[in-house]
C-alpha positions in Angstrom: 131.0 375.4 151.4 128.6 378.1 152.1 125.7 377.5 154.0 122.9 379.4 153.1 120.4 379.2 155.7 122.9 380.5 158.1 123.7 383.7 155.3 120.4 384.6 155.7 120.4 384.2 159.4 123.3 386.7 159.6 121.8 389.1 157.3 118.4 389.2 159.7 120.4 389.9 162.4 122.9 392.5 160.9 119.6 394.6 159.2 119.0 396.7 162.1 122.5 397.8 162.5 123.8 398.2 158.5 120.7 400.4 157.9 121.9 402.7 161.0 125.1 403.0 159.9 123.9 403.3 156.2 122.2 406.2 157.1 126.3 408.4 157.7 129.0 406.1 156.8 132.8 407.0 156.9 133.6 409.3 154.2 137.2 408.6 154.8 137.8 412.4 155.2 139.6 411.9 159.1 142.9 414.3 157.9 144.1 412.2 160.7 144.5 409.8 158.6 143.4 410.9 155.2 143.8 413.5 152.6 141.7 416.0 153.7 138.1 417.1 152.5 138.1 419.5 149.4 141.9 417.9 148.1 142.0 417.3 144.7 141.4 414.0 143.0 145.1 413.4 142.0 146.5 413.7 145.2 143.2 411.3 146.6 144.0 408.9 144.0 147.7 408.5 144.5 147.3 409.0 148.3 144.7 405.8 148.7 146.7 404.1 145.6 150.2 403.8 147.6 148.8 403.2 151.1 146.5 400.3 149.9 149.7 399.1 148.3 151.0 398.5 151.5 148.4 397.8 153.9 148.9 394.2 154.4 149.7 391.7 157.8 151.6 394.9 159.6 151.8 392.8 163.3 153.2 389.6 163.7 152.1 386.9 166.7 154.0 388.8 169.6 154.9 391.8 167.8 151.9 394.3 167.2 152.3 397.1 164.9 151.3 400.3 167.0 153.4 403.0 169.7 152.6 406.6 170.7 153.3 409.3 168.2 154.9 412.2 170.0 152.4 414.8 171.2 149.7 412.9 168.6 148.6 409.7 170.5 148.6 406.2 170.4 148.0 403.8 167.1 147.7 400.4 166.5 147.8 398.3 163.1 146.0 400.5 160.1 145.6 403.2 162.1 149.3 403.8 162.6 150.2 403.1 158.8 147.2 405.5 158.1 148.4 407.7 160.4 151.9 408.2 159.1 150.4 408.1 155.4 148.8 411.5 156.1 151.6 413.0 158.6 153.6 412.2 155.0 151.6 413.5 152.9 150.9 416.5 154.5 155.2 417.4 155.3 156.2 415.7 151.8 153.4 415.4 149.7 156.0 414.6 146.3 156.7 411.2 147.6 153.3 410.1 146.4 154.5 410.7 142.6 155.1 408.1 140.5 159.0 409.2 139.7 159.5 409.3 143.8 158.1 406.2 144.2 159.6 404.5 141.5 163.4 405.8 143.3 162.1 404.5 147.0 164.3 402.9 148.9 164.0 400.2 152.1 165.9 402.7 154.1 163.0 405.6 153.0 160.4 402.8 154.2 162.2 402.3 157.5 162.5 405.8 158.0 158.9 407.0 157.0 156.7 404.0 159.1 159.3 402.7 161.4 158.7 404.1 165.1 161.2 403.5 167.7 161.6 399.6 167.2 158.0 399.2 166.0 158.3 398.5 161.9 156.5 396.6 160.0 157.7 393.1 159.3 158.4 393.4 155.8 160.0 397.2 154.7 162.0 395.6 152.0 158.6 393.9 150.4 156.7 397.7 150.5 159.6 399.3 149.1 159.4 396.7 146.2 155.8 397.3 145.8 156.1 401.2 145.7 158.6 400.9 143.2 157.0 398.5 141.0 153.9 400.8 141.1 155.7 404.2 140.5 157.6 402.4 137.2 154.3 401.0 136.3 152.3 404.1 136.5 155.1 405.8 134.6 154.8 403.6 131.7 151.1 403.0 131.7 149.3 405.8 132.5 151.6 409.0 132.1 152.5 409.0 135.4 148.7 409.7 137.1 146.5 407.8 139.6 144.2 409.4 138.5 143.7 408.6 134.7 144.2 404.6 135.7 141.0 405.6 137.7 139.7 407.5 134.9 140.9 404.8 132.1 138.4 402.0 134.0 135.2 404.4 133.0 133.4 403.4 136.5 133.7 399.4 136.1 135.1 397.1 138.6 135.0 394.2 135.7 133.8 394.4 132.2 133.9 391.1 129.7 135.0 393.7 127.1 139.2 392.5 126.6 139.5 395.7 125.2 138.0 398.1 127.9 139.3 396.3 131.2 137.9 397.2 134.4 139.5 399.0 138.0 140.4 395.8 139.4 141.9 394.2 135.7 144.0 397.2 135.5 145.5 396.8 139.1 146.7 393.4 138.7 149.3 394.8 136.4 150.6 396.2 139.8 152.4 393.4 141.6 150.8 395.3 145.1 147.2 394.4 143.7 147.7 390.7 142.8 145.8 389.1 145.0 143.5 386.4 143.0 140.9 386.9 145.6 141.0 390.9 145.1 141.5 392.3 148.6 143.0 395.2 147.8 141.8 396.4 144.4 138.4 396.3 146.7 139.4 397.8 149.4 141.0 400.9 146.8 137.3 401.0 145.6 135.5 401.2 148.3 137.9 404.2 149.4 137.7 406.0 146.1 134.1 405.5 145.7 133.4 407.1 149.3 136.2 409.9 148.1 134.1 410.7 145.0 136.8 409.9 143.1 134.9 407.2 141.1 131.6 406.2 140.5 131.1 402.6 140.2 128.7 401.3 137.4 128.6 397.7 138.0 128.1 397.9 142.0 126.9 393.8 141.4 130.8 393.4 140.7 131.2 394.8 144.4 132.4 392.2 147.3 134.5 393.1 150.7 138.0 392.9 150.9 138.6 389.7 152.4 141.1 389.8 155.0 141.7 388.2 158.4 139.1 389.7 160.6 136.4 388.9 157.7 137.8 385.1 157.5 137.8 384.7 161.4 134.6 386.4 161.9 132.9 384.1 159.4 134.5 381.1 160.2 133.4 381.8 164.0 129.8 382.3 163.3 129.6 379.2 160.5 128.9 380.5 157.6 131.0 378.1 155.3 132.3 374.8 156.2 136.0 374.1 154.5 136.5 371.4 153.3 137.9 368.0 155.6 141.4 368.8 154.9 141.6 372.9 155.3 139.3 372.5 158.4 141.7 370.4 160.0 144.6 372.4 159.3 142.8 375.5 161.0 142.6 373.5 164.2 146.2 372.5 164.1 147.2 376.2 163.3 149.1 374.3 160.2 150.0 377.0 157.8 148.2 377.1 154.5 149.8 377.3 151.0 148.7 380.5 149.1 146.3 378.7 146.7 144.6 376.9 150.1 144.5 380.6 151.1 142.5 381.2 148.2 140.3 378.9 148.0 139.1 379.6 151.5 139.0 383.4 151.0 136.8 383.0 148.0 134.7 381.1 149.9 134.5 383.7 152.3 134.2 386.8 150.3 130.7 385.2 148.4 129.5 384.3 151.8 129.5 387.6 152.9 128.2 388.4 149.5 125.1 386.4 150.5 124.8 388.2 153.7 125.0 391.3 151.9 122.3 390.8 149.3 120.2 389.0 151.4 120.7 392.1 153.5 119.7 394.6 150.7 122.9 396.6 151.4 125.8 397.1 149.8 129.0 395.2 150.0 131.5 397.7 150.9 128.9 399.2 154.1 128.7 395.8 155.2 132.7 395.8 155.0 133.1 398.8 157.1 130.9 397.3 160.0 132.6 393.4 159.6 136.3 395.4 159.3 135.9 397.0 163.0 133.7 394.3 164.4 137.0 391.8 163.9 139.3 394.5 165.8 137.6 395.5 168.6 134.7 393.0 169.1 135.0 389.5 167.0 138.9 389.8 168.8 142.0 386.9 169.1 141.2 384.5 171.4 138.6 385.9 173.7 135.7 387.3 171.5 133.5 389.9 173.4 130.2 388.7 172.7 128.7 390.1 176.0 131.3 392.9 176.7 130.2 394.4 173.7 130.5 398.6 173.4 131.2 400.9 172.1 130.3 400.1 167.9 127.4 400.2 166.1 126.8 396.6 166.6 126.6 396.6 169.7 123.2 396.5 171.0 122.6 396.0 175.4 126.0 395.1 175.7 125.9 391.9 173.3 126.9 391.3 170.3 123.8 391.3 167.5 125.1 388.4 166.2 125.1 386.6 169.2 122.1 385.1 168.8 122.6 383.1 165.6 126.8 382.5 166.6 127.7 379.1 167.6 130.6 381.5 169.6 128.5 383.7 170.9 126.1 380.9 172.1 129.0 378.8 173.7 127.9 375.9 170.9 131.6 376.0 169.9 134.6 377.2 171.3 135.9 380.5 169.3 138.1 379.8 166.1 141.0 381.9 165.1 141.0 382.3 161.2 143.8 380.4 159.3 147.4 380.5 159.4 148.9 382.7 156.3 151.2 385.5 157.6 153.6 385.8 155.1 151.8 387.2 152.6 151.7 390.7 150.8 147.6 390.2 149.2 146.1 391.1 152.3 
């Protein structure tokens, strides 16, 4: 499925701009939207544990997830759910324990990241979630994000049953189930940037896989599904959740490719492909040559331009595949 020559094509082109960003990548410190610098590691770790939990498909075609916080500004997708995380934990910071959790109910979701009539389309699924990982963490780990961190001893995988890894100890959490390991990833990559873990098998790393990562790769060809999945991305069929997978995994080693090939790491490389797909690599009209305003954007064009069958006109752009109701990503 992957297509190698075109991985390493990609990787030329995104050198320039992953060793400038390299150089001062988000710490994830914003107390906009994040615990704030100097917090201790407990609160990190249950902060970043319960808002990954959640941060899945928040807009539906039609209905965007964003409005204007009162005397605070405007915020769309993430940002709003990130946004409201931090206005939480900063007025109510018990919430993010494991017995609170474990007690939530749909009407506290509702209440906590519904604005006006802008929700997101599934309160009743989070509420589950943040339940299920409260009980969990109760029964597992004394009730602390922190010593599940601590418990993994820096390893994303291990082959030792009896000394699992970060991401084999998530998948206990229904929240973190995803086979293609979007999440657990994505909780990583925050913790790892947070100091809250240092990560001992960074070969183990890939990006979180989600939409903008699928459409962005799909647009510039770096795998080819297969006949039938490649068919139903034209027709905007839907895909079942194991066609879902198998097209993510596909993905998520591409990018791998491009990331080695690269000689940077996997979770860098995320950050730039993460906010490339929502404000550049966009629905419908990608800006190839309207490009500002992000690191890879270089005299008003895309750096990937060149090698994109997009960006080139070679093709016309592709959305990614159809999978909205999903809680993995």
């Amino acid at each position: 499925m992957i297509d190698e020559a075109q991985a390493a094509r990609v990787a030329e082109a995104l050198k320039p701009v992953l060793e400038r960003y390299a150089a001062s990548p988000d710490g994830f410190t914003d107390p906009r939207y994040y615990p704030p610098s100097g917090a201790d590691p407990e609160t990190v770790a249950a902060y970043f544990l319960v808002m990954v939990a959640m941060d899945h498909r928040l807009s539906r075609p039609g209905r965007p997830y964003e409005a204007r916080l009162s005397g605070d500004g405007f915020y769309h997708g993430a940002d709003l759910l990130y946004r409201l995380g931090a206005r939480r934990l900063q007025e109510d910071p018990g919430f993010f324990t494991p017995g609170r959790l474990a007690r939530v109910t749909v009407e506290e979701v509702r209440a906590w990241l519904c604005v006006g009539d802008t929700c997101p389309p599934d309160p009743g699924v989070r509420a589950a979630l943040l339940r299920d990982l409260g009980r969990k963490l109760q029964l597992l780990y004394r009730g602390s994000a922190l010593r599940l961190i601590e418990e993994a001893r820096g390893m994303l995988h291990t082959w030792n049953p009896g000394a699992p890894g970060l991401v084999e100890r998530l998948r206990v959490f229904e929240a973190y189930s995803d086979p293609v390991e979007k999440k657990p990833m994505l909780l990583a990559k925050f913790l790892e940037r947070r100091g809250v873990i240092e990560i001992h098998d960074p070969w183990n790393k890939r990006v979180p896989v989600d939409n903008h990562l699928t459409r962005i790769a799909l647009r510039l060809g770096l795998l080819q599904p297969r006949p039938g999945l490649a068919e139903k991305i034209r027709r905007r069929e839907p895909f079942t959740p194991w066609e879902d997978v198998e097209l993510r995994i596909g993905v998520r080693e591409a990018w791998h490719q491009v990331a080695r090939r690269a000689g940077y790491d996997d979770f860098i490389l995320d950050d730039l492909l993460w906010t490339m797909g929502r404000r550049l690599c966009i629905h419908d009209a990608p800006r190839c040559r309207r490009c500002t305003g992000h690191p890879a954007c270089v005299n008003n064009q895309c750096t990937l331009r060149p090698v994109c069958p997009t960006g080139l006109r070679a093709q016309k752009p592709l959305e990614e595949h159809l999978f909205l109701d999903t809680y993995w990503y």
